[in-house]
LOVEX-600531 format. One line per 10 residues: their letters; for each residue x negated, y negated, z negated of N, C-alpha, C. Coordinates in nm, 4 decimals. Atoms other than C-alpha are relative to their C-alpha. Example, Ala and Ser with C-alpha at 12.3 -4.5 7.8 and 13.67 -1.06 7.14 Angstrom:
BEGIN
as	-0.0890 0.1190 0.0000 -1.2300 0.4500 -0.7800 -0.0900 -0.1200 0.0000; 0.0820 0.1190 0.0060 -1.3670 0.1060 -0.7140 0.0770 -0.1090 -0.0730
***
This chain:
BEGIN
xxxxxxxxxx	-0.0842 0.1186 0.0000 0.0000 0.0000 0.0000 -0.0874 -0.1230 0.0000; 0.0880 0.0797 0.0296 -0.1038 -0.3183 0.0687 0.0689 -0.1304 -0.0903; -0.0358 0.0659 0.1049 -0.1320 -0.5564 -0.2149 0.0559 -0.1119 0.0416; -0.0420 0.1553 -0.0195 0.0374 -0.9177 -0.2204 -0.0868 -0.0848 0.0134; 0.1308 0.0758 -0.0160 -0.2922 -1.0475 -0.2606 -0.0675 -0.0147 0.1457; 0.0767 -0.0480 -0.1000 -0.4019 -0.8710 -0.0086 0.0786 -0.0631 0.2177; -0.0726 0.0350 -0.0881 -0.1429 -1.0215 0.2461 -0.0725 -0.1644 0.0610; 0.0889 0.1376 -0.0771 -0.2858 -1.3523 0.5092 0.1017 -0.0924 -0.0509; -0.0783 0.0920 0.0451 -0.1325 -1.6622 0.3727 -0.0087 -0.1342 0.1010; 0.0770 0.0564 -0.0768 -0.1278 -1.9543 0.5903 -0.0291 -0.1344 -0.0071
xxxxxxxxxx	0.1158 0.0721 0.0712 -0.3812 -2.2051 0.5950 0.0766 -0.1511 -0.0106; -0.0744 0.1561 0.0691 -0.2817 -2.5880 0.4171 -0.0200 -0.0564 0.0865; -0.0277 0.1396 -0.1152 -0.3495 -2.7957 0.7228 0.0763 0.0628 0.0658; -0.1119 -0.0557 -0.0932 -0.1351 -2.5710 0.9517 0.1764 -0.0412 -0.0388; -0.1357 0.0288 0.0870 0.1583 -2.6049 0.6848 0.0217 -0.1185 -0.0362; 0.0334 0.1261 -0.0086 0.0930 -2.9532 0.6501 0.0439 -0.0784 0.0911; -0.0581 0.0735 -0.1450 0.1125 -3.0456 1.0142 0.0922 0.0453 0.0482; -0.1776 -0.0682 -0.0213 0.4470 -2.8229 1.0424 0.0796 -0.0832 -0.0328; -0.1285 0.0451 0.0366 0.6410 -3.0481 0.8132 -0.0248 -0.1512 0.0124; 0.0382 0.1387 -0.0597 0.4777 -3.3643 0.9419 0.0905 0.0008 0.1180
xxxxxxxxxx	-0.0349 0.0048 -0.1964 0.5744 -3.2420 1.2864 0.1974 -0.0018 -0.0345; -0.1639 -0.0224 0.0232 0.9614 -3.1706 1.1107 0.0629 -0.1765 -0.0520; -0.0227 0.1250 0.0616 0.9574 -3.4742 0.9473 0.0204 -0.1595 0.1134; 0.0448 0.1151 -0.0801 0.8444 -3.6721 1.2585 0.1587 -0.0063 0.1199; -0.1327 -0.0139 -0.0439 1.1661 -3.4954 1.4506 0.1374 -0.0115 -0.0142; -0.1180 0.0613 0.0703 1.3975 -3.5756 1.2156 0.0152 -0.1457 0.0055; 0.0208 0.1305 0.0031 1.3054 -3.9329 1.2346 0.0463 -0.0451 0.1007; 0.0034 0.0334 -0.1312 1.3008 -3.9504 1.5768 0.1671 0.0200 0.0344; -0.1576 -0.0387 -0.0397 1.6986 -3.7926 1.6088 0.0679 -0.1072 -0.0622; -0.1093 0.0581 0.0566 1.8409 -3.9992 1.3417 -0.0500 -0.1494 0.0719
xxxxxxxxxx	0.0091 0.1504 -0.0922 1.6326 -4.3547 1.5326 0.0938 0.0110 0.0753; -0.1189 0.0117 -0.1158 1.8387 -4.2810 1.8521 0.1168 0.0351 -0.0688; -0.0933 -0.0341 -0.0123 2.1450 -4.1749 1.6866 0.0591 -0.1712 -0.1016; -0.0365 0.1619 0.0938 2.1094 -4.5534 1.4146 -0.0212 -0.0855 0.1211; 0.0390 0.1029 -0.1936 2.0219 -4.7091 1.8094 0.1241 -0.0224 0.0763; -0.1058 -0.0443 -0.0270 2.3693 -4.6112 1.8947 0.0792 -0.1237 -0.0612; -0.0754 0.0775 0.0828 2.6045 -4.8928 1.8665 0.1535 0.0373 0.0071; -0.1640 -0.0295 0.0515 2.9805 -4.8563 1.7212 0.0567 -0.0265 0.1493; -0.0901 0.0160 -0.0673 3.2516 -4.7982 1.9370 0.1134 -0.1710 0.0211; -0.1027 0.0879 0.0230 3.4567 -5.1606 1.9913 0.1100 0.0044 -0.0297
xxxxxxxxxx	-0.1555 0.0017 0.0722 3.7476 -5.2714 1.8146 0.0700 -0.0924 -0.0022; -0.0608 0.1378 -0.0019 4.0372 -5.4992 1.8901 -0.0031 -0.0634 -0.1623; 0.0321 0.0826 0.1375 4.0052 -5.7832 1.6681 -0.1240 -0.0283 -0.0666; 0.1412 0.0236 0.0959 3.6651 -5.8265 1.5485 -0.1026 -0.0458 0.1477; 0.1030 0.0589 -0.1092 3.5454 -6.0067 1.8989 0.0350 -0.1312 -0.0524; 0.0289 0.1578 0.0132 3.4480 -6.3605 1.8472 0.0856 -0.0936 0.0302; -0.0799 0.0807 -0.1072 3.6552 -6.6324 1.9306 -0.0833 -0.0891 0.0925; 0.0887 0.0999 -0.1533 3.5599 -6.8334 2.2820 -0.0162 -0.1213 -0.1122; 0.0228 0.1217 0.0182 3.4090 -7.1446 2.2270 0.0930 -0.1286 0.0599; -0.1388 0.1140 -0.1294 3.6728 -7.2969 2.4872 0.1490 -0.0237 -0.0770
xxxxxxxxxx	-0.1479 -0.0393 0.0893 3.9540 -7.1826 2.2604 -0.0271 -0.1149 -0.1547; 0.0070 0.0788 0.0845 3.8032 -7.3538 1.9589 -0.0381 -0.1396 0.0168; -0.0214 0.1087 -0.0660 3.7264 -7.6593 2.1396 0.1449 -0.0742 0.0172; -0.1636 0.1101 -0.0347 4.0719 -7.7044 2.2579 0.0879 -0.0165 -0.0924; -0.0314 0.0004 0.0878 4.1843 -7.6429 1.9139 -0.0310 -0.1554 -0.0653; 0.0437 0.0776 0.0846 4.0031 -7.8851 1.7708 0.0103 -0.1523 0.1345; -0.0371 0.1448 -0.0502 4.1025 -8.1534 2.0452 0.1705 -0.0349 -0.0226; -0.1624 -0.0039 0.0576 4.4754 -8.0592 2.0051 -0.0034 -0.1056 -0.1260; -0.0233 0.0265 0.0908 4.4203 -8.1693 1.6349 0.0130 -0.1567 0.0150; 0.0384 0.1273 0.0318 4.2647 -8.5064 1.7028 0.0949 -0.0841 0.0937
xxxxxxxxxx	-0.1531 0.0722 -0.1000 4.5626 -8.5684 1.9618 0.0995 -0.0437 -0.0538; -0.0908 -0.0362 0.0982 4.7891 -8.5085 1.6831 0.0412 -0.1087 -0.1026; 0.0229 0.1173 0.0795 4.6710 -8.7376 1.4649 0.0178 -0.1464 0.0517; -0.0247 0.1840 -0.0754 4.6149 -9.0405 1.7178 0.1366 0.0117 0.0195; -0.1312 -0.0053 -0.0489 4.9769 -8.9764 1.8176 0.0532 -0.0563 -0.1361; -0.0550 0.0218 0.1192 5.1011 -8.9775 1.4481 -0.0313 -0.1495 -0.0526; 0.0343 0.1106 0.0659 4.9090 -9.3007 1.3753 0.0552 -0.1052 0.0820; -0.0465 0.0807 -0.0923 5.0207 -9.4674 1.6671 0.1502 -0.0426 0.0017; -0.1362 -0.0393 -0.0220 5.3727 -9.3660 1.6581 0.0394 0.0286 -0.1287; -0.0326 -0.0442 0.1010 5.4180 -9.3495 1.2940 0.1364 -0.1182 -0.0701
xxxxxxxxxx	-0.0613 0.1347 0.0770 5.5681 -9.6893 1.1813 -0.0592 -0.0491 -0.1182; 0.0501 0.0231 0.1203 5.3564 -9.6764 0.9106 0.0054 0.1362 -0.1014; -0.1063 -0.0970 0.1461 5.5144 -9.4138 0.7360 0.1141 -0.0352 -0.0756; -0.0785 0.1047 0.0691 5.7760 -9.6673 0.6466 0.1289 0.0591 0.0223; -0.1522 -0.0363 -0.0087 6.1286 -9.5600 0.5569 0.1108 -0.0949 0.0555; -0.0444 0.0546 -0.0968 6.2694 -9.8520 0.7212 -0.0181 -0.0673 0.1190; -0.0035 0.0085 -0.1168 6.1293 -9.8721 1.0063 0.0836 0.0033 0.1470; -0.0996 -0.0270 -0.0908 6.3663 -9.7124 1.1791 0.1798 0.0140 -0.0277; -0.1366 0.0105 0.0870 6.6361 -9.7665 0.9248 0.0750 -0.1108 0.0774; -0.0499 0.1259 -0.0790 6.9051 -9.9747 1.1850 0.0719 -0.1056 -0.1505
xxxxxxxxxx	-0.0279 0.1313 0.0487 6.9917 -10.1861 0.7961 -0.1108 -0.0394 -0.0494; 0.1148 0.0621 0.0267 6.6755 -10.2609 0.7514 0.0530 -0.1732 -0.0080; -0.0486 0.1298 0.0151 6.6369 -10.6270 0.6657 -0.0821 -0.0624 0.1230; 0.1408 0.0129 -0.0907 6.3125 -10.7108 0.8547 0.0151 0.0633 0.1538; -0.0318 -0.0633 -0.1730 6.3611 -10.6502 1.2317 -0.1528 -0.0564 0.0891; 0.1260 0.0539 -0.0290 5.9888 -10.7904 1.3092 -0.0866 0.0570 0.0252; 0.0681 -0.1322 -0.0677 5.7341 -10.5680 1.5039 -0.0391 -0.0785 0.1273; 0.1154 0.0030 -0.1360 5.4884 -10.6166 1.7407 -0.1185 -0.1534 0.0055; 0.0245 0.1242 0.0380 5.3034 -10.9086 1.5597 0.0850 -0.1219 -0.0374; -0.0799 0.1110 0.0401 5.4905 -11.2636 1.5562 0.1632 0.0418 0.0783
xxxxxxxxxx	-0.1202 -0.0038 -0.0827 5.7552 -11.1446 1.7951 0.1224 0.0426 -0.0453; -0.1151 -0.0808 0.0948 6.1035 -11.0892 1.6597 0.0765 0.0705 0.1162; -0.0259 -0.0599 -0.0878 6.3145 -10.8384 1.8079 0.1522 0.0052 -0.0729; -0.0869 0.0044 0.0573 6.6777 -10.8398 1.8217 0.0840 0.1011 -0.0502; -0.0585 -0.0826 0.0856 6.8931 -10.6274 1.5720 0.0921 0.0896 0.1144; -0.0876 -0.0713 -0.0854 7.0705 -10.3204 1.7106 0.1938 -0.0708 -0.0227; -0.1561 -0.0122 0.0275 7.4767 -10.3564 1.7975 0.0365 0.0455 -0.0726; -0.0569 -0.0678 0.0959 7.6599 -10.3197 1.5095 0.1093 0.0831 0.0335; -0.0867 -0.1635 -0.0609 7.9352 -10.1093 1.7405 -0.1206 0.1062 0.0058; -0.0078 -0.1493 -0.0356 7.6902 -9.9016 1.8409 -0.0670 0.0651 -0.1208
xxxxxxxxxx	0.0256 -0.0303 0.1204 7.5917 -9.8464 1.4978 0.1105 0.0804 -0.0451; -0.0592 0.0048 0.0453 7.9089 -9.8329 1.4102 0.1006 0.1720 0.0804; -0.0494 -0.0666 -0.1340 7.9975 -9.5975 1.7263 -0.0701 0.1646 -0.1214; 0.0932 -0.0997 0.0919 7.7590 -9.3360 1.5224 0.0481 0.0742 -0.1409; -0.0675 0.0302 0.1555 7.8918 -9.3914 1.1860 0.1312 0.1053 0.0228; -0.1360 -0.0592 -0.0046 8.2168 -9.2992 1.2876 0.0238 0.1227 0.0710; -0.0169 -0.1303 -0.0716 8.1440 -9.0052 1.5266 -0.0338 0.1263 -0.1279; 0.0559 -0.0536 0.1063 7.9285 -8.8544 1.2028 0.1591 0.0241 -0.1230; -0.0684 -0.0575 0.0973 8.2225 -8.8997 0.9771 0.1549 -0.0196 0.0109; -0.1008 0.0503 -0.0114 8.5623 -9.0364 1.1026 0.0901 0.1027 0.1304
xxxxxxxxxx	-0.0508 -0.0538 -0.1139 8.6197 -8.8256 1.4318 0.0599 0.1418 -0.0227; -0.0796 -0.2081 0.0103 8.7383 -8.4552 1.2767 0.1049 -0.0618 0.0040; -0.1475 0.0389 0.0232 9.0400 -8.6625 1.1910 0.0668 -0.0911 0.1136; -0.0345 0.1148 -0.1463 9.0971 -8.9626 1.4473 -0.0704 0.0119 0.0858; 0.0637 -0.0232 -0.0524 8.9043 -8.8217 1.6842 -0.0399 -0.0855 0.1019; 0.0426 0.0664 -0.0521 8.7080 -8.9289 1.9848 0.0489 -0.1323 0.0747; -0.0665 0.0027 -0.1042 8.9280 -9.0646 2.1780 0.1054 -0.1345 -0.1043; -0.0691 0.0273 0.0743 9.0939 -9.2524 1.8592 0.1058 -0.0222 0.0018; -0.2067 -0.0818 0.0011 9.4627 -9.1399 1.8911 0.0094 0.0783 -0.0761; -0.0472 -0.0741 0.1356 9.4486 -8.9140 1.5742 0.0310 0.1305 0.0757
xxxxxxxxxx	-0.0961 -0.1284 -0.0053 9.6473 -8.6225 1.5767 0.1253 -0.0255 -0.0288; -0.1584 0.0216 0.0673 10.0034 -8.6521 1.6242 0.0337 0.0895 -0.1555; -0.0465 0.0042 0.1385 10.1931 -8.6053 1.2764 -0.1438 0.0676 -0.0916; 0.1360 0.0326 0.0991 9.8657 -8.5768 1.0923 -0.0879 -0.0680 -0.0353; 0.0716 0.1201 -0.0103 9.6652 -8.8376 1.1318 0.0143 -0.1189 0.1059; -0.0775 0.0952 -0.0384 9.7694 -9.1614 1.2487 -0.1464 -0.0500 0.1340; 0.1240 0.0012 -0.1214 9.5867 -9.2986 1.6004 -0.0462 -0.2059 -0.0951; 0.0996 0.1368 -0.0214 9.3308 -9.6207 1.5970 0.0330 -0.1081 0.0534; -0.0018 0.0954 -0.1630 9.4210 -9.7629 1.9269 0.1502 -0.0816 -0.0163; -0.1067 0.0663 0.0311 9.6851 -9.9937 1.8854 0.0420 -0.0651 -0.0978
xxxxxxxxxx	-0.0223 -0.0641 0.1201 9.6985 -9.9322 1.5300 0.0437 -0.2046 -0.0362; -0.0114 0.1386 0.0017 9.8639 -10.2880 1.3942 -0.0848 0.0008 -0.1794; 0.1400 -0.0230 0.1101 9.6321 -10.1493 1.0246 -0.1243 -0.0466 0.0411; 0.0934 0.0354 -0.0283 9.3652 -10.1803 1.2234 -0.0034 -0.1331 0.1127; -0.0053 0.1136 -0.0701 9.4363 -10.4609 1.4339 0.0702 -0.1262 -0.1126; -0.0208 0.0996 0.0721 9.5755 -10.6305 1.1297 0.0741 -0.1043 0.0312; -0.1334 0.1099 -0.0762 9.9133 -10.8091 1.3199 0.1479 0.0499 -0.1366; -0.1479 0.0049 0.1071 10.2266 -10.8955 1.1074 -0.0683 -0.0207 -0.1099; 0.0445 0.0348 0.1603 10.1887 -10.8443 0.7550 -0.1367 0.0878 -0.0423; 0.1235 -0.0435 0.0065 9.8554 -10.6458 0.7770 -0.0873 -0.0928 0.0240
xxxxxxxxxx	0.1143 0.1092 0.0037 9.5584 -10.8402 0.6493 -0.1703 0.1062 0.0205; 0.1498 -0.0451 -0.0275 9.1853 -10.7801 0.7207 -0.0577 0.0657 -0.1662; 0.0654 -0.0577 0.1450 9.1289 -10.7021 0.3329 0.0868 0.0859 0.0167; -0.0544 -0.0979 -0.0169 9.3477 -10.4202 0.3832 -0.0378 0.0734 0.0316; 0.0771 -0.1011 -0.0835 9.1612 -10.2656 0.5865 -0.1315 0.0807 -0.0419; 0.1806 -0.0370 0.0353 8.8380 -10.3005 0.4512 0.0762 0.1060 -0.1315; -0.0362 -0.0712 0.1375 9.0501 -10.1644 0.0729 -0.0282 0.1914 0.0861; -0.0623 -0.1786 -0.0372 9.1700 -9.8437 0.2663 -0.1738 0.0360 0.0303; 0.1173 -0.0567 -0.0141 8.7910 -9.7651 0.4285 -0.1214 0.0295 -0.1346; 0.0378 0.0105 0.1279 8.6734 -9.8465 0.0632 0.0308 0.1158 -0.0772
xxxxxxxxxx	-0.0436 -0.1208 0.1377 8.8746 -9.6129 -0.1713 0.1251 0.0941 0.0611; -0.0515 -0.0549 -0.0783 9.0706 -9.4473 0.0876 0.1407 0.0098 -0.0541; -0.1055 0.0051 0.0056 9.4557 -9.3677 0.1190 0.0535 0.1441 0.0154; -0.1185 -0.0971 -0.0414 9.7025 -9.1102 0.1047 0.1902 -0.0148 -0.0572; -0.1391 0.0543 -0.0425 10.1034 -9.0768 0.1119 0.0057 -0.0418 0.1371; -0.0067 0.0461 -0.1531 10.3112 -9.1437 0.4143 -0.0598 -0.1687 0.0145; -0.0116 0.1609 -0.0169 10.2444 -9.4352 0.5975 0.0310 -0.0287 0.1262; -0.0681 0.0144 -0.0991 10.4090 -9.5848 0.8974 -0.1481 -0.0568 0.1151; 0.1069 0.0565 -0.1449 10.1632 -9.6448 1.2428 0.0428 -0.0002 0.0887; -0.0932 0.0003 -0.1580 10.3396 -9.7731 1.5593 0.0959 0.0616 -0.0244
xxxxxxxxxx	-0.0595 0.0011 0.0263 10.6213 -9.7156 1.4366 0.0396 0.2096 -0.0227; -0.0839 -0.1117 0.0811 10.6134 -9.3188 1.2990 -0.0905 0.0148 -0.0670; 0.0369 0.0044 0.0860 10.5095 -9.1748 1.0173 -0.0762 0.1151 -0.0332; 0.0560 -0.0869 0.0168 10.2258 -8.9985 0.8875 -0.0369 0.0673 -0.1728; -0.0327 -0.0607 0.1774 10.1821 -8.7897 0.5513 -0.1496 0.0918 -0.0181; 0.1451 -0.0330 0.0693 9.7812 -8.7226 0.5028 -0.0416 -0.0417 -0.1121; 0.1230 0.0354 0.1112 9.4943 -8.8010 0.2917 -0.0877 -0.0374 0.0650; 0.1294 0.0530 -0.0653 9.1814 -9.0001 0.4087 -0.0629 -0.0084 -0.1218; 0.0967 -0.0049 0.1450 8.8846 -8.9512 0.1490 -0.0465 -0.2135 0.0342; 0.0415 0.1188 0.0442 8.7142 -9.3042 0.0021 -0.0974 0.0281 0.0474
xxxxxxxxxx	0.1452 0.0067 -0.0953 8.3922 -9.4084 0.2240 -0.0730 -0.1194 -0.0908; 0.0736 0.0734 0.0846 8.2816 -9.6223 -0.1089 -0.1572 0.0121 -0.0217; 0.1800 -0.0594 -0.0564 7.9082 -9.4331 -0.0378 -0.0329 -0.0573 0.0666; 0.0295 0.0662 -0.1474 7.8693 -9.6138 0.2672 -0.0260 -0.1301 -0.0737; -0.0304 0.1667 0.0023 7.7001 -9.9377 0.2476 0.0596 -0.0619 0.0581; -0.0931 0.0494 -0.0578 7.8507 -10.2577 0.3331 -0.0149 -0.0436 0.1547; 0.0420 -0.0201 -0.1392 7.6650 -10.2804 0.6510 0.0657 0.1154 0.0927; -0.0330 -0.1371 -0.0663 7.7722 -9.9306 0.7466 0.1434 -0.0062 -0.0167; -0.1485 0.0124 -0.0142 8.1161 -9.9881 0.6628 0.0282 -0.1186 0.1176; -0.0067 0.1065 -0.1028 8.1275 -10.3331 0.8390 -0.0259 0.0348 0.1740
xxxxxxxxxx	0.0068 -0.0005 -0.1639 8.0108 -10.1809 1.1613 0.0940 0.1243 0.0523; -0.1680 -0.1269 -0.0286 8.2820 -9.8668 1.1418 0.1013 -0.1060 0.0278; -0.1044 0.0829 -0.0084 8.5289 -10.1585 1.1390 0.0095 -0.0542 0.1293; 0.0608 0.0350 -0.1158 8.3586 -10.3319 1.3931 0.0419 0.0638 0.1640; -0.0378 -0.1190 -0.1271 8.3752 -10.0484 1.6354 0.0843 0.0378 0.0238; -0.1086 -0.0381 0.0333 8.6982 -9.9203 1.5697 0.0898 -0.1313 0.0961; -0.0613 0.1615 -0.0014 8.8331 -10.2920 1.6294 -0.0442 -0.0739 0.1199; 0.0168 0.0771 -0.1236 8.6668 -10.3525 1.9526 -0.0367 0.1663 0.1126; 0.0121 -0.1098 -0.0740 8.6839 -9.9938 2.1113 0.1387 0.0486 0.0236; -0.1226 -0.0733 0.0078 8.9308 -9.7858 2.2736 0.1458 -0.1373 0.0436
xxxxxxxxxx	-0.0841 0.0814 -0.0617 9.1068 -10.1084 2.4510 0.0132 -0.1298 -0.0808; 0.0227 0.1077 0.0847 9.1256 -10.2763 2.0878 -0.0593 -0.1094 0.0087; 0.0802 0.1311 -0.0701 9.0000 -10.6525 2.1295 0.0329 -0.1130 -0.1601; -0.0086 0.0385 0.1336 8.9566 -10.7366 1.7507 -0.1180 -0.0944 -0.0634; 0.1017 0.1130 0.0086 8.7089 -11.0152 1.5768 -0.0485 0.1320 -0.0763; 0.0459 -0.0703 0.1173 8.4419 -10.8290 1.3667 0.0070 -0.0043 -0.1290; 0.0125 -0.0185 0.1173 8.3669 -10.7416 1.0640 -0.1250 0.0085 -0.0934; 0.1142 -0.0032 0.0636 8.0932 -10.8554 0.8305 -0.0387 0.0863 -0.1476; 0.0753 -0.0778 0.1159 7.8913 -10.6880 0.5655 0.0322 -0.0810 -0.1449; -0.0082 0.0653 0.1214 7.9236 -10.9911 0.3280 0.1570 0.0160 -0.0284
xxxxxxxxxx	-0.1319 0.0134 0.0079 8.3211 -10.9601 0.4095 0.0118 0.1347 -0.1113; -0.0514 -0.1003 0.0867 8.3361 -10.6084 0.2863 -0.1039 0.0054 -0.1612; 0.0718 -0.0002 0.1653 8.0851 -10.6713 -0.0639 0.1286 -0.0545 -0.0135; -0.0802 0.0544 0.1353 8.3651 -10.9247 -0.1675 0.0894 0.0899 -0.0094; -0.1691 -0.1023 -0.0294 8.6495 -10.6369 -0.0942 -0.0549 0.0528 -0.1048; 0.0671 -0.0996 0.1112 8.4130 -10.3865 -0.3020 0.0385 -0.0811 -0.1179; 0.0496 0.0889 0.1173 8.3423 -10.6370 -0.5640 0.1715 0.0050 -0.0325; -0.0847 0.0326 0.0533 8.7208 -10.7349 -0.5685 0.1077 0.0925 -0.0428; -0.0509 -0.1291 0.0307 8.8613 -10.3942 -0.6036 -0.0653 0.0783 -0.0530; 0.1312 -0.1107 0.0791 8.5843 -10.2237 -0.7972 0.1121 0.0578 -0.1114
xxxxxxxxxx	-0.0732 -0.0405 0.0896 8.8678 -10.1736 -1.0337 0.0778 0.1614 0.0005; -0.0847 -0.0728 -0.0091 9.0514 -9.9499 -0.8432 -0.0696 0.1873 0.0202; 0.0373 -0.1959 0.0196 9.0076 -9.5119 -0.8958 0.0278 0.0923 0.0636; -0.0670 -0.0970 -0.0391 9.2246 -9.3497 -0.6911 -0.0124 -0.0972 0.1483; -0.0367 0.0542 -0.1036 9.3091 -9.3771 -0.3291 0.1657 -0.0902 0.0154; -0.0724 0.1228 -0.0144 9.5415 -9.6558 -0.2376 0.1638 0.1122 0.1035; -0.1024 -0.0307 -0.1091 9.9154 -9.5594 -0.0750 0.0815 -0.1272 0.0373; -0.0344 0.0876 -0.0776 10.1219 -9.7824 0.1596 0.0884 -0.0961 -0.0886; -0.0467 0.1425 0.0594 10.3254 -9.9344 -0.1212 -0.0924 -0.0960 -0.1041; 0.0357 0.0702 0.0845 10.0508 -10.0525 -0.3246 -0.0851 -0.0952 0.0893
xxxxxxxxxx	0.1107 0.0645 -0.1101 9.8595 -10.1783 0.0162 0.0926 -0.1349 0.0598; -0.0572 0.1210 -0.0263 10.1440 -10.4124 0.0421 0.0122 -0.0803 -0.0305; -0.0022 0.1287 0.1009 10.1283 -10.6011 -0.2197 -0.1086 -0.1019 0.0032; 0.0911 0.1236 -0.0546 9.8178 -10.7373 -0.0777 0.0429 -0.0939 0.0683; -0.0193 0.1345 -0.0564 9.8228 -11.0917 0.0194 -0.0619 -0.0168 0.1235; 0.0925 -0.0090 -0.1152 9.7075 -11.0340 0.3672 -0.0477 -0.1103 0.0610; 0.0963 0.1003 -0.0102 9.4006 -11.2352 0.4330 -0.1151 0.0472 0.1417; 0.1100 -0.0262 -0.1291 9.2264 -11.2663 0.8010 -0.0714 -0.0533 -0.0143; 0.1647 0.0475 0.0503 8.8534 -11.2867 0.7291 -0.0361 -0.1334 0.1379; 0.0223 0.0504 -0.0995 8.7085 -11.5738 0.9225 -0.0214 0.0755 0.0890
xxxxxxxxxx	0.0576 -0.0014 -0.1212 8.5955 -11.5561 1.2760 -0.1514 0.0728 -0.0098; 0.1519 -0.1111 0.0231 8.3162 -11.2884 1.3134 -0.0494 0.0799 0.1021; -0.0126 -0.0906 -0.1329 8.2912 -11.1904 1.7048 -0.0897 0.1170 -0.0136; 0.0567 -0.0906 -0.0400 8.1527 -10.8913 1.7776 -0.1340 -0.0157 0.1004; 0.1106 0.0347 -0.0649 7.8065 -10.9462 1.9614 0.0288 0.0548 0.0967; 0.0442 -0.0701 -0.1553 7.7058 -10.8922 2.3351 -0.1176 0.1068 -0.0314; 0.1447 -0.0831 -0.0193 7.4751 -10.6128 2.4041 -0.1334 -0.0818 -0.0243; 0.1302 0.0791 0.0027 7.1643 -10.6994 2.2918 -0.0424 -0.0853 -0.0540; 0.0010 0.1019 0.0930 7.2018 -10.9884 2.1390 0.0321 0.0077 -0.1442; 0.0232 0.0239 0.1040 7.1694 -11.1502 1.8194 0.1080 0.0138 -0.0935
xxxxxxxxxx	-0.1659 0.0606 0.0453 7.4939 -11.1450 1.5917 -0.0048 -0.1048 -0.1006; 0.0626 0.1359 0.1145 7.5570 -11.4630 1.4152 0.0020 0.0505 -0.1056; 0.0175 -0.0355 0.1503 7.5307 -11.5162 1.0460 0.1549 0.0478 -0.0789; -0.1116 -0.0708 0.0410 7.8045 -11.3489 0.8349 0.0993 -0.0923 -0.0813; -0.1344 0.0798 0.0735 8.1438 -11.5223 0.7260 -0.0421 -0.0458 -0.0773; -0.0273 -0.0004 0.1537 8.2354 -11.6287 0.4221 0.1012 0.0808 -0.0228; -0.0790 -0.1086 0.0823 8.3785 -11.4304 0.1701 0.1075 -0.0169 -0.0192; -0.1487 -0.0172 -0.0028 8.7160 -11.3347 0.2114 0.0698 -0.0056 -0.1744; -0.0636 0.0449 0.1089 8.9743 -11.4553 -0.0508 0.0806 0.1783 -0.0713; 0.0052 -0.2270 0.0880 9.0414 -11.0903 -0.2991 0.1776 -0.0065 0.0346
xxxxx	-0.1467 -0.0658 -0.0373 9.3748 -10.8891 -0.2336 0.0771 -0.0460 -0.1243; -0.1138 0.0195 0.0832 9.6609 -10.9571 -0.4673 -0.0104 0.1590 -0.1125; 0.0237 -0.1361 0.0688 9.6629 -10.7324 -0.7469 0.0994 0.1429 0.0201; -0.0785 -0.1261 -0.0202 9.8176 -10.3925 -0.7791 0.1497 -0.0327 -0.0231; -0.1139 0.0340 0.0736 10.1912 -10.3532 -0.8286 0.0306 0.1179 -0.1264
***
């Protein structure tokens, strides 16, 4: 038998440069396989430079526009009761039509009921056009008018001679500008050919009925002393409207 001793073993540089040479092949597989780049993946490509460019001109468009076209940031700028109507340096510019203010006003809150066309709704709501309430002939006064748009009315009430049996809510929210040009419009639209109606007219109405809580019906609207506000034309397109009445003399009290 031959011994273990006795067996060839093999020599330390041979075994040496074996696992050099393993070592050197392993190296070499995993370089080319870390050389290897990832598969692509939507979403993780760059964005163009053209894209962020036009981004970033968009913005600065944005801005000049906003500064240009801002008014300031001013809440009445474009508020038509603004007081100040002055823009573009010294130059004054003249105030919008209080119809077509008024034209607005009333499409926003007056037209479900007296609609466009202001003829109402037969037996429900009484028409505009003609209306001797709103034209204020006979014993209908101009503070009448303004009361009812004020603290509103219900019960029958007679219009061109028949009779209607609603409710109209109180438009006491409305400033007196915004009321004054519902009147306005109303009173010179739709064939109507009525003097206007000023802002200072309807404060003294407010002021002189501030008393009253409820909406008004046709017998307590009679007891007013019907009073035609001065002379208050209605402006031309465009133009200026003069300065506002004087203050109408107060309704007669309740009965």
């Amino acid at each position: 038998m031959i011994d273990e001793q006795d067996k060839p073993h093999p020599m330390p540089d041979t075994f040496e440069a074996s696992r050099e040479s393993d070592e050197l092949n392993v190296r070499d597989v995993h370089g080319a396989i870390l050389r290897e780049k990832d598969d692509p993946r939507d979403g993780y490509e760059p964005i163009p430079l053209w894209l962020v460019s036009f981004f970033m001109a968009l913005v600065f468009w944005a801005g000049a526009y906003l500064a240009f076209n801002s008014g300031g940031f001013e809440s009445t700028v474009f508020n038509p009761s603004q007081v100040s109507w002055i823009g573009g340096g010294a130059v004054a510019k003249a105030p919008p039509d209080p119809r077509v203010i008024g034209k607005r006003l009333f499409t926003a809150n007056c037209v479900a009921c007296h609609q466009a066309t202001g003829l109402g709704v037969a037996g429900q709501f009484p028409p505009l056009v003609g209306s001797e309430w709103v034209l204020t002939e006979g014993e209908h006064g101009d503070n009448q008018l303004v009361a009812i748009l004020l603290h509103g009315l219900q019960g029958p009430i007679q219009v061109k001679g028949s009779t209607y049996n609603g409710a109209m809510p109180a438009w006491k929210q409305l400033k007196d500008d915004q009321i004054a040009a519902i009147l306005t419009y109303i009173r010179s639209e739709w064939g109507n050919n009525e003097t206007a109606i000023t802002a200072a007219q309807v404060a003294k109405i407010r002021e002189e009925t501030a008393a009253q809580s409820e909406a008004y019906n046709q017998t307590q609207l009679k007891t007013f002393t019907p009073v035609e506000f001065e002379d208050a034309p209605a402006p031309a397109e465009g133009s200026v409207p003069p300065a506002p009445a004087g203050a109408a003399p107060a309704p007669a009290p309740r009965a």
